[in-house]
Residue frames as a rotation matrix with the C-alpha (Angstrom) as fourth column:
UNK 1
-0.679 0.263 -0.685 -12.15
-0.204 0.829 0.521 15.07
0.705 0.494 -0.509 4.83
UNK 2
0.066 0.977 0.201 -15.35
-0.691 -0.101 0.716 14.13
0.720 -0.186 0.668 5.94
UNK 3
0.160 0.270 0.949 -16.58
-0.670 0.736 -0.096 11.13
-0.725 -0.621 0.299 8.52
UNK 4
0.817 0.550 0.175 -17.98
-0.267 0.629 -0.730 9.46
-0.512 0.549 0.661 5.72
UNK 5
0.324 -0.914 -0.242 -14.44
-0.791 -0.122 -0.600 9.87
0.519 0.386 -0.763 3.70
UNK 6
-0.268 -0.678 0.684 -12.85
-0.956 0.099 -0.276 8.09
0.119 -0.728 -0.675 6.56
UNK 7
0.088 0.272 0.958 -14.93
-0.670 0.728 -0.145 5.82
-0.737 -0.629 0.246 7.28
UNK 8
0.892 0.411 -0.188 -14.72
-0.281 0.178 -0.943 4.49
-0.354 0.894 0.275 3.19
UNK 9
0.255 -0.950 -0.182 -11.18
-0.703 -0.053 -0.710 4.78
0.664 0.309 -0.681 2.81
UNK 10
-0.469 -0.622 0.627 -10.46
-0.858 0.488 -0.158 2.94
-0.208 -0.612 -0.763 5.86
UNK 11
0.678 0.719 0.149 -13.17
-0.404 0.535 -0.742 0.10
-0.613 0.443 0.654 4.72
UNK 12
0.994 0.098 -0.057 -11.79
-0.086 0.328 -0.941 -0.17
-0.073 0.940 0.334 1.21
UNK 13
0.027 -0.969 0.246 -8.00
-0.928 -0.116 -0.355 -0.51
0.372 -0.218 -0.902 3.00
UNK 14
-0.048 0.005 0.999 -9.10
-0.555 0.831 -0.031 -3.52
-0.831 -0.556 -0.037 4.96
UNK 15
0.789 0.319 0.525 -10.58
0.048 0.820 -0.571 -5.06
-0.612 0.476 0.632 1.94
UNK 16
0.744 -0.608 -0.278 -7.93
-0.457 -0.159 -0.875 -4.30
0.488 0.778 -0.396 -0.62
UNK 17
-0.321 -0.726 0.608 -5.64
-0.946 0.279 -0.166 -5.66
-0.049 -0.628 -0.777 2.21
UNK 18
-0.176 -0.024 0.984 -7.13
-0.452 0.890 -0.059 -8.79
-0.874 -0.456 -0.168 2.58
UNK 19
0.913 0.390 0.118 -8.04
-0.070 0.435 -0.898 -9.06
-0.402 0.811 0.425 -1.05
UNK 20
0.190 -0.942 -0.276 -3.91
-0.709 0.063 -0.703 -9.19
0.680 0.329 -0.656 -1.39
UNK 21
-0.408 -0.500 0.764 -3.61
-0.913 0.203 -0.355 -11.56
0.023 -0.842 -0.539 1.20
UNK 22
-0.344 0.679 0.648 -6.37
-0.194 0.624 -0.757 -14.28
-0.919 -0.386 -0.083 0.69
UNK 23
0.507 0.862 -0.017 -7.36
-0.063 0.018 -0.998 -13.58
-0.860 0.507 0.063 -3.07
UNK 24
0.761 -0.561 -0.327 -4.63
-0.628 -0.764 -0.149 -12.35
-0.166 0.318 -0.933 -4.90
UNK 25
0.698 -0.691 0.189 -1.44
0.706 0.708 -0.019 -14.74
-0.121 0.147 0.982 -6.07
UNK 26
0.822 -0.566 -0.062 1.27
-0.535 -0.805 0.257 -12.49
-0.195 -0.178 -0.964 -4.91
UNK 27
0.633 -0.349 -0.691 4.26
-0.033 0.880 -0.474 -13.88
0.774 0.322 0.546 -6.09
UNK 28
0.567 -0.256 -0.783 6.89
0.742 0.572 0.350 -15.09
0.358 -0.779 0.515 -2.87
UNK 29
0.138 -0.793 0.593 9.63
0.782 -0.281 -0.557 -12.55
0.609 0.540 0.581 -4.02
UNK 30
-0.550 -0.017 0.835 7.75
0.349 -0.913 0.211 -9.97
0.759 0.407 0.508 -2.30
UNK 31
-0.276 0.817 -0.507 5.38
0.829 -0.064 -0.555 -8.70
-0.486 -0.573 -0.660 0.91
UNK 32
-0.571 0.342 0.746 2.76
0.136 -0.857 0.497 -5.77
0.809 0.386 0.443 -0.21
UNK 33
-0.485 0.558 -0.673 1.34
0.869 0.219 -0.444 -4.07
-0.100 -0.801 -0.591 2.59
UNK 34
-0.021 0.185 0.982 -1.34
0.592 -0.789 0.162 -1.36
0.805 0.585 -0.093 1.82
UNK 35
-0.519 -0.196 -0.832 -0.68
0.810 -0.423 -0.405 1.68
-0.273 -0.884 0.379 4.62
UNK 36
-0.774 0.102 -0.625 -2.91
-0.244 -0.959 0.146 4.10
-0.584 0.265 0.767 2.52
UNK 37
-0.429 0.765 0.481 -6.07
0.902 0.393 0.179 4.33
-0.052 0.510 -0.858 0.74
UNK 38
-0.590 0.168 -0.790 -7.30
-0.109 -0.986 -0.128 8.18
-0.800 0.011 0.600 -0.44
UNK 39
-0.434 0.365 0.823 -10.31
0.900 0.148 0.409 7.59
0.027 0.919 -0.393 -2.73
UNK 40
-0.973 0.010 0.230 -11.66
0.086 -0.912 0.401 10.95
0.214 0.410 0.887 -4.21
UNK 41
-0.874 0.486 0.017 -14.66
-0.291 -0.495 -0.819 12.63
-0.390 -0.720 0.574 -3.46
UNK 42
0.117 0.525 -0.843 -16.60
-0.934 0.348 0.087 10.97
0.339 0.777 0.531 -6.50
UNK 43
0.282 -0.097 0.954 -15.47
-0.382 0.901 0.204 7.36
-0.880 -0.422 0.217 -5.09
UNK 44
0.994 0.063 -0.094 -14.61
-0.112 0.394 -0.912 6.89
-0.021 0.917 0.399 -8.95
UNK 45
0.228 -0.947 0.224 -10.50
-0.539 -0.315 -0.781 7.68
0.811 0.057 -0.582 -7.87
UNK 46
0.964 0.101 -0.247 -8.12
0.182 0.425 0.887 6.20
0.195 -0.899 0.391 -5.63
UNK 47
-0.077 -0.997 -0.021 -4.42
-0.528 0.058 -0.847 6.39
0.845 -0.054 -0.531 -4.54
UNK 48
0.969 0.056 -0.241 -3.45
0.115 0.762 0.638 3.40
0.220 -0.645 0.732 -2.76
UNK 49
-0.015 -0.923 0.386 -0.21
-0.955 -0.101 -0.279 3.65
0.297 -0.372 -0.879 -1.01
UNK 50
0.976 -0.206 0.068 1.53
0.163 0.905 0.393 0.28
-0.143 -0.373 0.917 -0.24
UNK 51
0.548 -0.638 0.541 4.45
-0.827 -0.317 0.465 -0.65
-0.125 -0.702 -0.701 1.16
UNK 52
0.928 -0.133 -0.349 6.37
-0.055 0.876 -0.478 -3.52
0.369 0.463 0.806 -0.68
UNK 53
0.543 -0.747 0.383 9.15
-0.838 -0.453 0.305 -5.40
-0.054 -0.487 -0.872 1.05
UNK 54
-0.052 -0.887 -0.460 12.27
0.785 -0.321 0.530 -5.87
-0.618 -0.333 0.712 0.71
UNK 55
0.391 0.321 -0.863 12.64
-0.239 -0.870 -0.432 -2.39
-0.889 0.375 -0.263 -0.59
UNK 56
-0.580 -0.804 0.132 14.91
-0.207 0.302 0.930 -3.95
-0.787 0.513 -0.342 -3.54
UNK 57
-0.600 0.594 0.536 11.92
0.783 0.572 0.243 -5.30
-0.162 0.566 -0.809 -5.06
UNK 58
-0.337 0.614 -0.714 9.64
-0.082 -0.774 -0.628 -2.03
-0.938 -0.154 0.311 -4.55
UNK 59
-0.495 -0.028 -0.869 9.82
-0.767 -0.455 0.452 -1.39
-0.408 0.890 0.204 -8.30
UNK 60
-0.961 -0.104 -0.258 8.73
-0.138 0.983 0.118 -5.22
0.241 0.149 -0.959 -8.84
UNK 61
-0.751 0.642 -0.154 5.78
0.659 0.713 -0.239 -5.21
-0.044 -0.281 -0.959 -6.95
UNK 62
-0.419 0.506 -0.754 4.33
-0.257 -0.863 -0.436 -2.00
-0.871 0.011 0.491 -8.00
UNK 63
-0.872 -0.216 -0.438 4.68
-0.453 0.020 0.891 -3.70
-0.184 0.976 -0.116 -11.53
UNK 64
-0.845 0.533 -0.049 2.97
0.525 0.843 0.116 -6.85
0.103 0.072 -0.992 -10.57
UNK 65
-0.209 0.666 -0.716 0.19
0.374 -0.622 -0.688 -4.27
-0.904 -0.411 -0.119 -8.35
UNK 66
-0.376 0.137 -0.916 0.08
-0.497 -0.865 0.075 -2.32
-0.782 0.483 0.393 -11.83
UNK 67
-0.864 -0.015 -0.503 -0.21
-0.408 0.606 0.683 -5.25
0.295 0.795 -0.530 -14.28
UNK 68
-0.869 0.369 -0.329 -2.95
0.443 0.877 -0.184 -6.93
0.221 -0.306 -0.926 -11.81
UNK 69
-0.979 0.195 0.067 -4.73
-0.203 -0.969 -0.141 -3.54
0.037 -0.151 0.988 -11.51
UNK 70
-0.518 0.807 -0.283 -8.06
-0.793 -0.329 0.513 -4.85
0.321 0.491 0.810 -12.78
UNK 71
-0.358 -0.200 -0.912 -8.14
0.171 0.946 -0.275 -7.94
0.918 -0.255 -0.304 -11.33
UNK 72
-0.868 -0.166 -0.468 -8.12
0.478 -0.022 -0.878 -6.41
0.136 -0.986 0.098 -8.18
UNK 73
-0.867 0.495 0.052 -10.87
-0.480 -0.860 0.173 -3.94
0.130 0.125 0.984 -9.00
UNK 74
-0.109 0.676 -0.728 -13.13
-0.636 0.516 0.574 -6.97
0.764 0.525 0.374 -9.80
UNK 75
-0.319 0.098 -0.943 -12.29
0.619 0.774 -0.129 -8.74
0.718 -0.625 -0.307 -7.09
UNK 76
-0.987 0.032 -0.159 -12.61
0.094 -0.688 -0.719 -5.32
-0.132 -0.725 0.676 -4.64
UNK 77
-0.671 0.740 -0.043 -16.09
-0.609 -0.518 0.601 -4.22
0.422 0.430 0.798 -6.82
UNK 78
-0.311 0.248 -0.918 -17.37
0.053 0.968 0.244 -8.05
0.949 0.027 -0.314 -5.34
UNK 79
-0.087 -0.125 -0.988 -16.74
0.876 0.463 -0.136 -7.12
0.475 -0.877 0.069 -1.81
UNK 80
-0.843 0.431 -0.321 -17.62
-0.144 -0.756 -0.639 -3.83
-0.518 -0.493 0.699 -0.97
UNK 81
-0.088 0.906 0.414 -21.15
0.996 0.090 0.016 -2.48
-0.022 0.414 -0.910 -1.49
UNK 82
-0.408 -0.088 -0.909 -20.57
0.146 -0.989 0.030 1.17
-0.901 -0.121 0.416 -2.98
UNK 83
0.752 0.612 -0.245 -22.31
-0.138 -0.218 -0.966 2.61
-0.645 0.760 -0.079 -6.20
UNK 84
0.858 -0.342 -0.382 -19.01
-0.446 -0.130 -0.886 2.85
0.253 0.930 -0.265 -8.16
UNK 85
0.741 -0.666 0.079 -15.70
0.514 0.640 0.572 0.60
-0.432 -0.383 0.816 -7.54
UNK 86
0.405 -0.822 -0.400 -12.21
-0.316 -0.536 0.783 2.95
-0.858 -0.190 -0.477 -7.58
UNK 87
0.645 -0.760 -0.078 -9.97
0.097 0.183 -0.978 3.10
0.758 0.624 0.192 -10.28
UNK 88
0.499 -0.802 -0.327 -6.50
0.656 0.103 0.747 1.78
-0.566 -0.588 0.578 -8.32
UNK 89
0.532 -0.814 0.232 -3.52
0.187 -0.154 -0.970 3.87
0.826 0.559 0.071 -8.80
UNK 90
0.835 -0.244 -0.493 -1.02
0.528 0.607 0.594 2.34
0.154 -0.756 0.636 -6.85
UNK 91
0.484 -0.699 0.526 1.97
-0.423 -0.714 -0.559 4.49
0.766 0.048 -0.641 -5.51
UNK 92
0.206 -0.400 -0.893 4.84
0.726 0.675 -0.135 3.00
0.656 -0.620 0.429 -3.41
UNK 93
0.910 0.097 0.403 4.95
-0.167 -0.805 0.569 4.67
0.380 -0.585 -0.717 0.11
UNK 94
0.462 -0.671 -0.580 8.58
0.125 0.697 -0.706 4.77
0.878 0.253 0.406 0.90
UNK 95
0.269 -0.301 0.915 8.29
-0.772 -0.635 0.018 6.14
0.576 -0.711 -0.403 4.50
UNK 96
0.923 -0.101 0.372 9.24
-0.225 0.643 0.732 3.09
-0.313 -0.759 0.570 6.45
UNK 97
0.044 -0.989 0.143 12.81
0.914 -0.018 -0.405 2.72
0.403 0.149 0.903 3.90
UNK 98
0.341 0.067 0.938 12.83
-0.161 -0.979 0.129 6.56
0.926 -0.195 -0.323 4.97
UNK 99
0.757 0.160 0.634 12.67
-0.650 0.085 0.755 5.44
0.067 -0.984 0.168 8.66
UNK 100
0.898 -0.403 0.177 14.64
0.400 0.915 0.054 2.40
-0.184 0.022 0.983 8.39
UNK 101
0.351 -0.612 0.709 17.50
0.492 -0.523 -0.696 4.85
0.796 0.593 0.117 6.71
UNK 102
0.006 -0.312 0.950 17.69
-0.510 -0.818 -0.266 7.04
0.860 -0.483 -0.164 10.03
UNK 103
0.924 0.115 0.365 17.56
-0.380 0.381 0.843 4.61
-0.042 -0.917 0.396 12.33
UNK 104
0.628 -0.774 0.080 20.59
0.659 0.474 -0.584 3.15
0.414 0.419 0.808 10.18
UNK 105
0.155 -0.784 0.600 22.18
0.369 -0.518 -0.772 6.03
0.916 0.341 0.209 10.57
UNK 106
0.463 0.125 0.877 21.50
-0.752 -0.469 0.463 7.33
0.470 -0.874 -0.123 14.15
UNK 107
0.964 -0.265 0.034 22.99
0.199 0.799 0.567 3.51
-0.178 -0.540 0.823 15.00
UNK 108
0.579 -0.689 0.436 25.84
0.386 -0.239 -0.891 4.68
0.718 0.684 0.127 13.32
UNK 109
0.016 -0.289 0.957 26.47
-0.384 -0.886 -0.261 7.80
0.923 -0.364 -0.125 14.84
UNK 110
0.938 0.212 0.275 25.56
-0.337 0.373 0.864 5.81
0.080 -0.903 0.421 18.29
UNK 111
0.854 -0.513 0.087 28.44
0.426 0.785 0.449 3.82
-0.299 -0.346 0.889 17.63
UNK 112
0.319 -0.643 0.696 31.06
0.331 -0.613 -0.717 6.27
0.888 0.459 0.017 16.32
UNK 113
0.553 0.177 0.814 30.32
-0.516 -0.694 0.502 7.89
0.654 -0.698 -0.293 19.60
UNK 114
0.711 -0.343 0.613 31.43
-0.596 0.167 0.785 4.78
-0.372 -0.924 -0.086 21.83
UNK 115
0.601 -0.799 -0.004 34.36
0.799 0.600 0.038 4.10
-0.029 -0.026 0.999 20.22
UNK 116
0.348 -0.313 0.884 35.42
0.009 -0.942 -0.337 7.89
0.938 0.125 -0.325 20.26
């Protein structure tokens, strides 16, 4: 991936971030943080990767993220200045429950240990 790539993706992360944060009527239930952004080489594609917590809800706020899809586009297409505005297709990144999972478990094992 190019500069230019980089520099675009990381761009259209801030805004998409703050256009959930400031624009957006997320409902309480939920936190959506976007930790990815991979638009294609056309700028016409995207995978957005977000992070939606409590994981319980993941499925929930992908829905809402999927249902609001266009919304967001319209509000994103407003605020950047690029020839074509991304189709979103949102995907839930689940490395931080991943992480969260082995730290669980390494406490675990920590503590097995000093009662052994």
């Amino acid at each position: 991936m190019n500069d230019r790539m980089l520099q675009v993706n990381s761009m259209l992360q801030q805004t998409l971030a703050k256009i959930l944060s400031e624009n957006l009527e997320v409902p309480f239930d939920f936190f959506i943080t976007v930790t990815r952004f991979d638009c294609g080489p056309d700028l016409k594609t995207a995978n957005v990767f977000v992070s939606i917590l409590p994981f319980n809800k993941a499925k929930d706020g992908l829905a809402f993220l999927i249902k609001s899809r266009y919304e967001i586009k319209g509000l994103l297409g407003k605020k950047i200045n690029l020839k074509y505005t991304p189709n979103l297709t949102f995907i839930i990144d689940d490395a931080e429950e991943m992480a969260t999972k082995i730290y669980s478990t390494l406490d675990e094992i920590k503590e097995d240990e000093k009662d052994a």
